[in-house]
N, C-alpha and C positions, 0 to 999 in steps of 0.2 A: 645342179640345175633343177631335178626334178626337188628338193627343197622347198625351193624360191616357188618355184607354179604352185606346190601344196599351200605352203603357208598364202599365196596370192589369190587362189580360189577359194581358203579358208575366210580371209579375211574379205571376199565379195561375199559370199555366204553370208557371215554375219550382219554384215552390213545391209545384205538387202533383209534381211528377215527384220532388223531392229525398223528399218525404213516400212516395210510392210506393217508391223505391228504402228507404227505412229499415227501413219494414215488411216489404220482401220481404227485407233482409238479417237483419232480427231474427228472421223467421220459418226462415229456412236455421240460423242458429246455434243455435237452439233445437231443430231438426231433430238438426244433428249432434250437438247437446248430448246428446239422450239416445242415439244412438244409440253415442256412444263411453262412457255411461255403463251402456246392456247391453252393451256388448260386452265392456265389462270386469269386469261382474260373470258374464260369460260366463266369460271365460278365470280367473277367480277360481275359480268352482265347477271347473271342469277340473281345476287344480292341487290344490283342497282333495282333489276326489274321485284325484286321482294318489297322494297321500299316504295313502291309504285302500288304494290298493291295493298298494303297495309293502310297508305293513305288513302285509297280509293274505297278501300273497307272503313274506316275512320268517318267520310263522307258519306257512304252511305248509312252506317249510325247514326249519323248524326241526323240523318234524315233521308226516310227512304223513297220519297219520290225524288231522289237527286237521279239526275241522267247527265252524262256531260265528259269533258276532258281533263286529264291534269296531266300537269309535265314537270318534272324534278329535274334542271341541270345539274351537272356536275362536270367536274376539270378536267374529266379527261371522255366527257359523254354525256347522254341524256336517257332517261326512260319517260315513257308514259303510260295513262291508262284510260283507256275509253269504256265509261260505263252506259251501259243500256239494259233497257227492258227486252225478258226471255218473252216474244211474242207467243207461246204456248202457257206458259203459265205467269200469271202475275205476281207471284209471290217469289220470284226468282228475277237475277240482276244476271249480266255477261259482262266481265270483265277482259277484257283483251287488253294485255302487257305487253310493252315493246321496249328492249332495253337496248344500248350498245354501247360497246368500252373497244376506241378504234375501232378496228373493222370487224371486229366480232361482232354479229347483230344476237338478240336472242328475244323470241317472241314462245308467250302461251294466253290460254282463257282459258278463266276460270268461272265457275259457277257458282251464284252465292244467293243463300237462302235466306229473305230479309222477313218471314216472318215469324224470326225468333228475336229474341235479344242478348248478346248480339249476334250480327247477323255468322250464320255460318256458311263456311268455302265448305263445296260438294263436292269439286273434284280438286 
């Protein structure tokens, strides 16, 4: 009898310990699941809003009283960039970038110095 109980508490033992470890590995994948899944809609919006700003630097070479909007769709998002005049100094533009890929949104400004050629980002 006392056998049967050994081997019957041996084999709950192993079984919850394999059952413990499943759940704590399902739950770590699931963890890093989403987080390489923001992270990569992180560096997604980055790139989108890069492109935003390259064009909007493109535009103001091309001509530096440009003031105004652009916006660049794409499949799965939009960014844009709104350029303006630095009311402190006129030799400076503000670029403000807004990008989003799903619900990731991502926004900066940038400062750009138009009277060189070409123009150069400050910050």
């Amino acid at each position: 009898m006392k056998v049967r109980a050994t081997i019957a508490l041996t084999t709950v033992l192993i079984i919850s310990a394999m059952l413990l470890f499943g759940g704590i590995a399902l739950v770590i994948s699931s963890v890093d699941s989403n987080i390489v899944s923001e992270s990569y809609l992180n560096v997604l919006s980055r790139l989108k809003a890069r492109s935003c700003l390259e064009e909007a630097l493109l535009k103001v070479a091309r001509n530096t009283s440009y003031i105004g909007m652009l916006q660049i769709p794409f499949a799965d998002g939009v960014c844009s960039a709104n350029v303006t005049n630095d009311p402190g100094n006129p030799n400076i533009k503000i670029i403000d970038i807004t990008s989003n890929s799903e619900q990731f949104n991502y926004q900066e400004q940038k400062r750009v110095d138009i009277s060189v050629y070409p123009p150069l980002v400050i910050n």
